[in-house]
N, C-alpha and C positions, 0 to 999 in steps of 0.2 A: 678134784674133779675126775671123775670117770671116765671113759668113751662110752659111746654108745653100743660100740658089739659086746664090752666088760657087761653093760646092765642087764640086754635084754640076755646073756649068756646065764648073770646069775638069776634074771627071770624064769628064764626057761628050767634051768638046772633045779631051782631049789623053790619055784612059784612060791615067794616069798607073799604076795598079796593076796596070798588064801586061806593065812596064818590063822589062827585064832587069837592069839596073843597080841594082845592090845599093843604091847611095849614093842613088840617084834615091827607090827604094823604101823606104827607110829615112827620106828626108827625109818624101815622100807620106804614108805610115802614123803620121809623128809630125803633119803639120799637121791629117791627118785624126782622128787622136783628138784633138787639142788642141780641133778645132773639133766635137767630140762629132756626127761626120758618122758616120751609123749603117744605111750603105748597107751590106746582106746581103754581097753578092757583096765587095766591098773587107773587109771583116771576114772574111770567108773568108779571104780570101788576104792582108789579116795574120798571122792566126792560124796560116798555112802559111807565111811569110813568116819569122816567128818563130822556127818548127821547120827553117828550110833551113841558117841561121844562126846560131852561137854568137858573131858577131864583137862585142864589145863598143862598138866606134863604132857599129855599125848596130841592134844591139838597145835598150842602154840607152835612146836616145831618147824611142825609143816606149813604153818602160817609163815613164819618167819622164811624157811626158806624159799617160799613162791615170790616172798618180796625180794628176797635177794635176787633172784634171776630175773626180777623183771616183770614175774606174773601178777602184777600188783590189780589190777582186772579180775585176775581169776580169783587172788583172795579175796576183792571185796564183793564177788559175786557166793562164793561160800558162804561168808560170813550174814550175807543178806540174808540165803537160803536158810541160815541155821541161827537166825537172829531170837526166834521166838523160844529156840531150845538153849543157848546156852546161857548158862547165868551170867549176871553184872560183870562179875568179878573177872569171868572170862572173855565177855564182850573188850570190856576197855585195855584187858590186858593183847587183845588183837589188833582193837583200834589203833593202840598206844604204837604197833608195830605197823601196821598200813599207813597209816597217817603220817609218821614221822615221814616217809619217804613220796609223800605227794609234794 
């Protein structure tokens, strides 16, 4: 875990959530939920981040880590939001990770 002045320092430093690179932004959105960093504007552009995206390395992640902190709400609100875009394969492999921990 992080602090919270480390995240938004490397937000500010390096706006890592404006990347283009999918990998880059998949990794950012998973340390930033891990580290329950709950900057407006980066939850935005998660939450769109999520919906650009159906690819299983870059989504699960960030699935997994909202479940670890607890966001387990906000992932199954994502994953409602982006039910109709992503494939089966990726559905259940989400489920598989929200549901364990209801």
């Amino acid at each position: 875990m992080m602090s919270p002045r480390i995240i938004k320092e490397l937000d500010n430093l390096y706006e890592l959530k404006y990347s283009l690179d999918y990998n880059m932004l998949s990794r950012w959105f998973t340390l930033t939920a891990l580290n329950k960093y709950s900057d407006l504007t980066n939850n935005n552009l998660m939450r769109e981040f999520l919906s650009k995206t159906g690819r299983v390395s870059f989504v699960l992640p960030i699935y997994e880590a909202l479940v670890e902190v607890g966001w387990i709400q906000k992932a199954d609100m994502y994953l409602s939001e982006n039910f109709g875009f992503y494939h089966p394969t990726t559905i259940a492999a989400i489920e598989a990770v929200i549901f364990r921990k209801v």
